[in-house]
VODO-252339 format. One record per residue: residue in three letters; x, y, z of N, C-alpha, C in turn. Coordinates in steps of 0.1 Angstrom, whole numbers, padded with zeros to 4 digits, always signed. Layout:
% residues N
ALAXYZXYZXYZ
...
% end
This chain:
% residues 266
UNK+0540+0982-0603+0537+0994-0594+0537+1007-0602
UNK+0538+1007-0618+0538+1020-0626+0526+1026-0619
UNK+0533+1040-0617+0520+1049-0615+0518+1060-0628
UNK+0511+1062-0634+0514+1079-0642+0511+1089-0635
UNK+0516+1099-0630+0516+1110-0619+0509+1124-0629
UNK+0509+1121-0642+0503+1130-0648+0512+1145-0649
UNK+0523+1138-0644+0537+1153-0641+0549+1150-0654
UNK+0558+1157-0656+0565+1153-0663+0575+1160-0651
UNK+0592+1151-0650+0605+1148-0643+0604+1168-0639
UNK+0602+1177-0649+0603+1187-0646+0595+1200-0641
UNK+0579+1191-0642+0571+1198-0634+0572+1195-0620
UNK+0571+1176-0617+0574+1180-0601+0583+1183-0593
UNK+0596+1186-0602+0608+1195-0597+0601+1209-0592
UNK+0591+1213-0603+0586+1225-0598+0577+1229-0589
UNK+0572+1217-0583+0566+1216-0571+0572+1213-0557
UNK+0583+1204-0556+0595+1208-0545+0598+1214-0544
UNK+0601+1227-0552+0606+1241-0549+0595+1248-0545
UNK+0580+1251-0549+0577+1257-0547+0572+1254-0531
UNK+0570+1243-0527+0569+1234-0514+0578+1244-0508
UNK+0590+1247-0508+0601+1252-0501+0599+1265-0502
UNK+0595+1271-0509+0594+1286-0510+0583+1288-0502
UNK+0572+1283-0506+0555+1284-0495+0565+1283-0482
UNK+0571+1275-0477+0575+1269-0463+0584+1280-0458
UNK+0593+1292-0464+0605+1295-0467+0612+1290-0457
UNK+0617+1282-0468+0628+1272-0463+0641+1274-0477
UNK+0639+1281-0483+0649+1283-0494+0663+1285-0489
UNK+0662+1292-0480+0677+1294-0476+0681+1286-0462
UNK+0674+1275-0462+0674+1266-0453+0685+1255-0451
UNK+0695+1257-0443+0706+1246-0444+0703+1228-0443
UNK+0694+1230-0435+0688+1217-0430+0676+1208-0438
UNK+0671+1212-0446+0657+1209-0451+0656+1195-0454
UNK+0648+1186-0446+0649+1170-0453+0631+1170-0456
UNK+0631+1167-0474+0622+1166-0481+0615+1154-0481
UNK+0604+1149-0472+0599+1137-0481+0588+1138-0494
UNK+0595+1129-0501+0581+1126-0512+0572+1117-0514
UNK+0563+1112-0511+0556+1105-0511+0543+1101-0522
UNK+0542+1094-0529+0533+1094-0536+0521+1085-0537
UNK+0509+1081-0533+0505+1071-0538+0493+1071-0548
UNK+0484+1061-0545+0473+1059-0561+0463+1067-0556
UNK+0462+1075-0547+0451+1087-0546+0438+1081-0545
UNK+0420+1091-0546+0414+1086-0540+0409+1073-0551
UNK+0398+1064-0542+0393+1055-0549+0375+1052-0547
UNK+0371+1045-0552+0356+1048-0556+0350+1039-0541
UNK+0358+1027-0540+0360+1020-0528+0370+1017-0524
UNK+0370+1013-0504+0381+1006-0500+0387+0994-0507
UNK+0397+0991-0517+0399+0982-0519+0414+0983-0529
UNK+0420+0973-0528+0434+0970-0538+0436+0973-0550
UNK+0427+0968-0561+0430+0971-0571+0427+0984-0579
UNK+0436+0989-0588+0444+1005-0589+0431+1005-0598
UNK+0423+0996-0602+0407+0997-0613+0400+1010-0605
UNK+0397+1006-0596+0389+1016-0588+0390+1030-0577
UNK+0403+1033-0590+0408+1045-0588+0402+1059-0590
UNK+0399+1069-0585+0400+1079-0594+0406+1088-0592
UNK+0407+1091-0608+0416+1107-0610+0434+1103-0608
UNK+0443+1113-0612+0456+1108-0609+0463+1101-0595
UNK+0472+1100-0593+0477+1093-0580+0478+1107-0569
UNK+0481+1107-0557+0485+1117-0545+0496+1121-0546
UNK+0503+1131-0546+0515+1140-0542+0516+1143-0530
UNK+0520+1140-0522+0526+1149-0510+0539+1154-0509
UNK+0544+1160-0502+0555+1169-0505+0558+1177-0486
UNK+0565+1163-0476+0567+1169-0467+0583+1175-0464
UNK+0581+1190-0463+0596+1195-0459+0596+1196-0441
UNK+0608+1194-0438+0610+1193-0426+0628+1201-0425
UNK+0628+1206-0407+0639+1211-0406+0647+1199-0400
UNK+0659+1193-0404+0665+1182-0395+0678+1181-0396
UNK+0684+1183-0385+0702+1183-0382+0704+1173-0372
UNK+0714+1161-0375+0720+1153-0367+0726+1166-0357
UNK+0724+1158-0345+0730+1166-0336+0743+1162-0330
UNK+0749+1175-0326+0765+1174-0323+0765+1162-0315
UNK+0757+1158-0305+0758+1148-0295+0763+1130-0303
UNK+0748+1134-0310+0750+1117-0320+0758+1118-0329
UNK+0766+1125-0338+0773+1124-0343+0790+1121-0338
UNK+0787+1127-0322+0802+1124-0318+0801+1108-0311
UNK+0788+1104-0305+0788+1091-0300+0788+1081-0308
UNK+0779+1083-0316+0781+1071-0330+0764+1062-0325
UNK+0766+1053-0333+0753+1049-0335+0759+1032-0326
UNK+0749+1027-0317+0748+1016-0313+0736+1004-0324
UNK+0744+0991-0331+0734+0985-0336+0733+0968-0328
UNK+0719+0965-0334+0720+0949-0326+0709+0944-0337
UNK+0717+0932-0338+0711+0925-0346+0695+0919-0352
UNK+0686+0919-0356+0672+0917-0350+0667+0902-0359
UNK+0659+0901-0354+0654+0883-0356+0646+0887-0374
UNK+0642+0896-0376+0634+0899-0387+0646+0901-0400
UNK+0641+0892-0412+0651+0894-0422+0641+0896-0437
UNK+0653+0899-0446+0653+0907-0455+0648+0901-0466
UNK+0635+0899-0472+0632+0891-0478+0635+0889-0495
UNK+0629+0881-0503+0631+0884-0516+0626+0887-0523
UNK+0628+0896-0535+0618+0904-0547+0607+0895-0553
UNK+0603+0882-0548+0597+0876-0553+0586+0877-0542
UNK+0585+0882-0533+0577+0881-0519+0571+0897-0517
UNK+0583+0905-0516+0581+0919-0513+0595+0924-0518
UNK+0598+0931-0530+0609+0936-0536+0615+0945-0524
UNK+0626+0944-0517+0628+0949-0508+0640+0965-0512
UNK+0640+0966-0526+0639+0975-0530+0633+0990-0531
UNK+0620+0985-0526+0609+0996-0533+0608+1005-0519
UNK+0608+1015-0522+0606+1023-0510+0591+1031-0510
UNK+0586+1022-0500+0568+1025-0503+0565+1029-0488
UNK+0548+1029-0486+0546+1036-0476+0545+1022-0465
UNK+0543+1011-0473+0540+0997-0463+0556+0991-0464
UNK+0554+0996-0449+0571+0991-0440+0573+0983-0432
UNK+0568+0976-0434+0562+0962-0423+0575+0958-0419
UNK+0579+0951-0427+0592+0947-0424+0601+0955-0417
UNK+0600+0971-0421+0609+0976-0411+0608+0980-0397
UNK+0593+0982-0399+0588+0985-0388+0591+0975-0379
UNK+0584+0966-0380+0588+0950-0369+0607+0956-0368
UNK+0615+0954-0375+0627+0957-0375+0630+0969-0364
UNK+0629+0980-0362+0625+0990-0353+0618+0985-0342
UNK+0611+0981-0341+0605+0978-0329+0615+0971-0321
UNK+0620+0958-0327+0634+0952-0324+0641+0956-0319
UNK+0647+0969-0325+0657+0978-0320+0656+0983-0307
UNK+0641+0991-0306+0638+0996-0293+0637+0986-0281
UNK+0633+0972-0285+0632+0967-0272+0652+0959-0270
UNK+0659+0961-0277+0670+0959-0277+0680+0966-0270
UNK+0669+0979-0271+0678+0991-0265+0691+0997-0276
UNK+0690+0997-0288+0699+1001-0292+0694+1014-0302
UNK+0704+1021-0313+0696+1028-0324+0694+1026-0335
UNK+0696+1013-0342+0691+1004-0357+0698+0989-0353
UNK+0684+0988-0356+0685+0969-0360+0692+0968-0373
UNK+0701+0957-0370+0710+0956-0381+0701+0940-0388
UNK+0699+0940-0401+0693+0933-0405+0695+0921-0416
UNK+0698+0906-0414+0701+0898-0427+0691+0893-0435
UNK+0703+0889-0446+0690+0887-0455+0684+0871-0452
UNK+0680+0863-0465+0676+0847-0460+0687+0839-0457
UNK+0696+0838-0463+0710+0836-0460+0723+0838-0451
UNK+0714+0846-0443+0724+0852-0432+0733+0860-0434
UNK+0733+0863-0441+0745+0875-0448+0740+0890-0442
UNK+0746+0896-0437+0743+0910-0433+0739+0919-0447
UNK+0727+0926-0446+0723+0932-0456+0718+0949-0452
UNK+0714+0953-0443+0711+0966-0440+0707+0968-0427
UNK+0702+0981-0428+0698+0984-0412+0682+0987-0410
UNK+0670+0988-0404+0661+0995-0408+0654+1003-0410
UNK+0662+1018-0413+0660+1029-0416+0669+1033-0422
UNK+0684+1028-0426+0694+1032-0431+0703+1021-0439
UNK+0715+1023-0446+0722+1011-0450+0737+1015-0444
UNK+0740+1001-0446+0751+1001-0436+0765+0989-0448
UNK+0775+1000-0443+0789+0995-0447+0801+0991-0432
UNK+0809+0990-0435+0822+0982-0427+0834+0985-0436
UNK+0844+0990-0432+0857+0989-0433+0867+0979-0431
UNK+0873+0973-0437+0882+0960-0434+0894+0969-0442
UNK+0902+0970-0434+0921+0976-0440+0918+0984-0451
UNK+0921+0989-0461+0920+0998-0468+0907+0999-0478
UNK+0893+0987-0475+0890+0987-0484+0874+0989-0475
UNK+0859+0997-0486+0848+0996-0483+0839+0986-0485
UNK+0834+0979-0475+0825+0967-0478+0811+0973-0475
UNK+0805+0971-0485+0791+0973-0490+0779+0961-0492
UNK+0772+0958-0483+0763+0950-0488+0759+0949-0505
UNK+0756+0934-0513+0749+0933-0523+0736+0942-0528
UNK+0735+0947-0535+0721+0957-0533+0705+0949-0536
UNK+0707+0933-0536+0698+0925-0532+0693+0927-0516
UNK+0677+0927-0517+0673+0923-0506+0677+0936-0496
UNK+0676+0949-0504+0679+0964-0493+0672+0971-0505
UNK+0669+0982-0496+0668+0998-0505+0674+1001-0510
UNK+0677+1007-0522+0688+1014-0529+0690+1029-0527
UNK+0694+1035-0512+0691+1044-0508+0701+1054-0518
UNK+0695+1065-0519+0706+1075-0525+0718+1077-0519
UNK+0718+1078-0506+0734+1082-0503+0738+1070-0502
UNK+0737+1062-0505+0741+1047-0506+0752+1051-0515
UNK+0743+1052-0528+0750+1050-0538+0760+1059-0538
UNK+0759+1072-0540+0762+1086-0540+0782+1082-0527
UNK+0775+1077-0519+0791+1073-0509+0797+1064-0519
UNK+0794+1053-0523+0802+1042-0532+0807+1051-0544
UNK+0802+1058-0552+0807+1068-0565+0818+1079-0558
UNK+0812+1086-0547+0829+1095-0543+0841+1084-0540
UNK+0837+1074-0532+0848+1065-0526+0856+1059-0540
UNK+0849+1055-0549+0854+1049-0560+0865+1062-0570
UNK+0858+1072-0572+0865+1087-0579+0879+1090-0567
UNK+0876+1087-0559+0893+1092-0552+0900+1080-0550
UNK+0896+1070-0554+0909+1060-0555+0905+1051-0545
UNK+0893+1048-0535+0889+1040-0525+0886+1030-0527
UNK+0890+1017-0528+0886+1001-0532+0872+1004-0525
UNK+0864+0998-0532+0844+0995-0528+0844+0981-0536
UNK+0841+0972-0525+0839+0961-0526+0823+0959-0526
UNK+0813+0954-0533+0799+0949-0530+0799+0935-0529
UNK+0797+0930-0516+0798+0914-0518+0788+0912-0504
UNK+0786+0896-0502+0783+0890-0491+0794+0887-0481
UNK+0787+0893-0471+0800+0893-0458+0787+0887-0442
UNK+0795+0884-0437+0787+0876-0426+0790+0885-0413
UNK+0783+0881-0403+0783+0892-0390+0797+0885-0382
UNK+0803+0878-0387+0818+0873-0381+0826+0885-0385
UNK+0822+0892-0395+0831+0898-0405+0832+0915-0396
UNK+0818+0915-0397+0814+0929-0392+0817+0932-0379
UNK+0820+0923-0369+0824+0922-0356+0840+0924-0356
UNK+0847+0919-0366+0860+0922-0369+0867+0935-0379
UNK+0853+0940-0381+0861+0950-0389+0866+0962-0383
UNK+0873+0972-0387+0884+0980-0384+0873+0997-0382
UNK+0862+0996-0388+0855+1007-0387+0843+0999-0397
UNK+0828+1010-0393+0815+1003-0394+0811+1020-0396
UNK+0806+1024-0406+0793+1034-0412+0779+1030-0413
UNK+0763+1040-0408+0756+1040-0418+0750+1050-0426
UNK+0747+1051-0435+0738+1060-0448+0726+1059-0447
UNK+0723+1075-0448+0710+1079-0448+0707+1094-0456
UNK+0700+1098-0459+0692+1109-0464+0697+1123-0453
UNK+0691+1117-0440+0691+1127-0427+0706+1129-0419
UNK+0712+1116-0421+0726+1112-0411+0735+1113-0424
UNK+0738+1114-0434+0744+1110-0443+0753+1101-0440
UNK+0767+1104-0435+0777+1092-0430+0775+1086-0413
UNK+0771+1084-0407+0769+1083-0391+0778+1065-0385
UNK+0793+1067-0377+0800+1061-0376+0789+1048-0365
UNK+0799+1038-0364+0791+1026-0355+0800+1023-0347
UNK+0800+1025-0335+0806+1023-0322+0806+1011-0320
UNK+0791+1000-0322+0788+0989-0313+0781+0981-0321
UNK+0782+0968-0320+0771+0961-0334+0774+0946-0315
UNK+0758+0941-0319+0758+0933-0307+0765+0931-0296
UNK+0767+0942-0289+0775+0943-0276+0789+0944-0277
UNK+0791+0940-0288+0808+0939-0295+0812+0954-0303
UNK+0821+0958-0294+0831+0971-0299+0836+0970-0315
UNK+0832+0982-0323+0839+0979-0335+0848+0987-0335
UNK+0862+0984-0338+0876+0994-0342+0879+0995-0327
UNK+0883+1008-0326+0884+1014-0311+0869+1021-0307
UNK+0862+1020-0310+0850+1024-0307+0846+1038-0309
UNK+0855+1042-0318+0854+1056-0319+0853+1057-0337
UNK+0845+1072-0340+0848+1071-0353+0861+1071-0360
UNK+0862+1064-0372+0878+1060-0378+0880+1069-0391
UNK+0898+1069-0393+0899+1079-0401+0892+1078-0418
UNK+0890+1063-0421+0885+1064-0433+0869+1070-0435
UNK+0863+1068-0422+0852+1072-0426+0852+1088-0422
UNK+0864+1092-0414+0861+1108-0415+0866+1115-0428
UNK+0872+1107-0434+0875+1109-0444+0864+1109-0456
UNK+0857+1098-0458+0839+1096-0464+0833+1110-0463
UNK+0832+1115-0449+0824+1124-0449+0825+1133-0457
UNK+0840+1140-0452+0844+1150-0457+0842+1151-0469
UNK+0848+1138-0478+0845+1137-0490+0830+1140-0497
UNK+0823+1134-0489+0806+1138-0494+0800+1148-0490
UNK+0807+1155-0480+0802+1171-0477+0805+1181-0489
UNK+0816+1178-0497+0823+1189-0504+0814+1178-0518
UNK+0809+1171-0519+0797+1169-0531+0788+1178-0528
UNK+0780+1174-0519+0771+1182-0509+0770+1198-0513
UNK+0782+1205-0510+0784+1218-0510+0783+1221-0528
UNK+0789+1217-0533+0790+1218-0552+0778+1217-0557
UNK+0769+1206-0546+0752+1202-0556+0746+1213-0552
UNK+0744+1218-0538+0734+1228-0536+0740+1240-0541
UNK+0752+1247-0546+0758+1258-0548+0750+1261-0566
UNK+0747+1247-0566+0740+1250-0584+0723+1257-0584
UNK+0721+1266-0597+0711+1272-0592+0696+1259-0603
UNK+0687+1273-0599+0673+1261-0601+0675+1260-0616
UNK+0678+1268-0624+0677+1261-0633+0685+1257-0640
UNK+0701+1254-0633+0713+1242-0635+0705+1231-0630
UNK+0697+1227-0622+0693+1214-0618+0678+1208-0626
UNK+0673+1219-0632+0660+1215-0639+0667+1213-0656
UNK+0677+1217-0660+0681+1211-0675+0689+1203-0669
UNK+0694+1197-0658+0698+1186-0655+0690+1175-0655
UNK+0678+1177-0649+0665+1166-0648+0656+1168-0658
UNK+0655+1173-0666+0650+1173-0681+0656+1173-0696
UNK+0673+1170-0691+0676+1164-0701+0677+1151-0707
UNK+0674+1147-0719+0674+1137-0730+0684+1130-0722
UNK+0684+1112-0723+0694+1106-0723+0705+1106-0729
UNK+0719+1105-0727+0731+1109-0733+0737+1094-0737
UNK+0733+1090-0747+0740+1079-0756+0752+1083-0765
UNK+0757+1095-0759+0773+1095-0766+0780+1085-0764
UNK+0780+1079-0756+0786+1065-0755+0788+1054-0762
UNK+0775+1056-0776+0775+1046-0783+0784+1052-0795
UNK+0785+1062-0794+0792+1066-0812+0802+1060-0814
UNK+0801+1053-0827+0816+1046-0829+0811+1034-0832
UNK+0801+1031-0822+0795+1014-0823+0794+1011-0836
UNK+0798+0998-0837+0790+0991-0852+0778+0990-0849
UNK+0768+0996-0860+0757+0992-0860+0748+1001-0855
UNK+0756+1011-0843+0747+1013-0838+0739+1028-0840
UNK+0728+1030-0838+0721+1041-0841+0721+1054-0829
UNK+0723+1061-0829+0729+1075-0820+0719+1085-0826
UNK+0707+1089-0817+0701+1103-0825+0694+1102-0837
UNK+0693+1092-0840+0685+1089-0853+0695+1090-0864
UNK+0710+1084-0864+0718+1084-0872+0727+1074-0869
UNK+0727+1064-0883+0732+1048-0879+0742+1049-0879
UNK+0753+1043-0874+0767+1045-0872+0772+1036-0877
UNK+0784+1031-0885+0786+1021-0890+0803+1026-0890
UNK+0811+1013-0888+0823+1011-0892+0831+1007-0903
% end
């Protein structure tokens, strides 16, 4: 799926900004960015990236978007859906593209379920995501996280698992079954727009007390005060962030190994 965008990491930084400044939305508390990219125009209707021309498409949609006080205090209802999560050998269910078939069918599910995300397994029955978001569960002091097989690797995904881990939070990544999820003590999902958003209900079945629980008020909080530290940094604390060289200090010391164009030996 390489595309060459014909950009380098820190010109199209300079094009989401300017996206936001055209928009002015710079001082925008809410702004949810999508990026989209695909293989741009072609000579004909047809698949292969041969009969391409010119570089791939940029789009760059900014939007104003705030969970609202309402759903954030109710919590999210999920129900299970018949559609599952396939394998990277089929459709890498990693890749976050514009064809969402899978999730879409997944959504559709939801709505005639009457709930607000189809909770989704993978081939093995194992609970793996939601279809617009990823989803964790609390069991006694510890975070259970789906495998990152067979899901998106959503940013706040990860981004909640690294705060939870830095303050001393057990994060478990494993296979857990919907026996598990029906019993757990508190249920989260992650998103871009929702960041933490608590789960009241998973197939008709009450999770916890049905209300949001202290460890995940605690999540939040924790990822709001990330939150607040990343945007407080200016544009161009974040552009020599995304334009710097990989950091292989890690190897110095190694036998053998070469750091910067300088072999290291013991």
């Amino acid at each position: 799926m390489y595309m060459d965008l014909g950009l380098s990491k820190g010109e199209l930084l300079d094009l989401l900004h300017k996206t936001i400044d055209a928009s002015d939305m710079a001082d925008e508390a809410h702004v949810h960015i999508r990026l989209v990219v695909s293989r741009g125009l072609k000579a004909t209707p047809y698949q292969n990236p041969r009969v391409n021309i010119g570089l791939p498409l940029i789009v760059i949609i900014p939007e104003v978007k705030a969970v609202t006080t309402e759903s954030k205090t109710r919590g999210l209802r999920l129900g299970t859906t018949w559609v599952r999560r396939g394998p990277p050998d089929v459709k890498d269910e990693q890749w976050n593209h514009i064809s969402k078939a899978t999730d879409v069918q997944a959504c559709i599910s939801s709505n005639i379920m009457g709930v607000d995300e189809a909770l989704m397994l993978d081939q093995r029955g194992f609970v793996k995501t939601c279809n617009s978001t990823n989803f964790f569960i609390i069991r006694g002091r510890e975070l259970w996280a789906p495998t990152k097989d067979n899901q998106m690797q959503g940013i706040t995904r990860q981004k909640t698992i690294d705060i939870c881990r830095a303050h001393g939070i057990t994060v478990k990544e494993l296979d857990f079954s919907l026996t598990e999820v029906y019993g757990a003590d508190e249920a989260f999902c992650t998103g871009t727009f929702p960041s933490q958003i608590h789960v009241v209900e998973v197939d008709g079945r009450q999770i916890g007390d049905g209300k949001r629980g202290v460890m995940t008020e605690k999540i939040q909080t924790l990822y709001m005060e990330l939150v607040r530290r990343d945007v407080s940094r200016s544009r161009e604390e974040i552009r020599a962030e995304v334009t710097a060289a990989r950091d292989l200090s890690f190897l110095d010391g190694m036998d053998g190994t070469v750091v910067n164009g300088v072999s290291k030996h013991t």
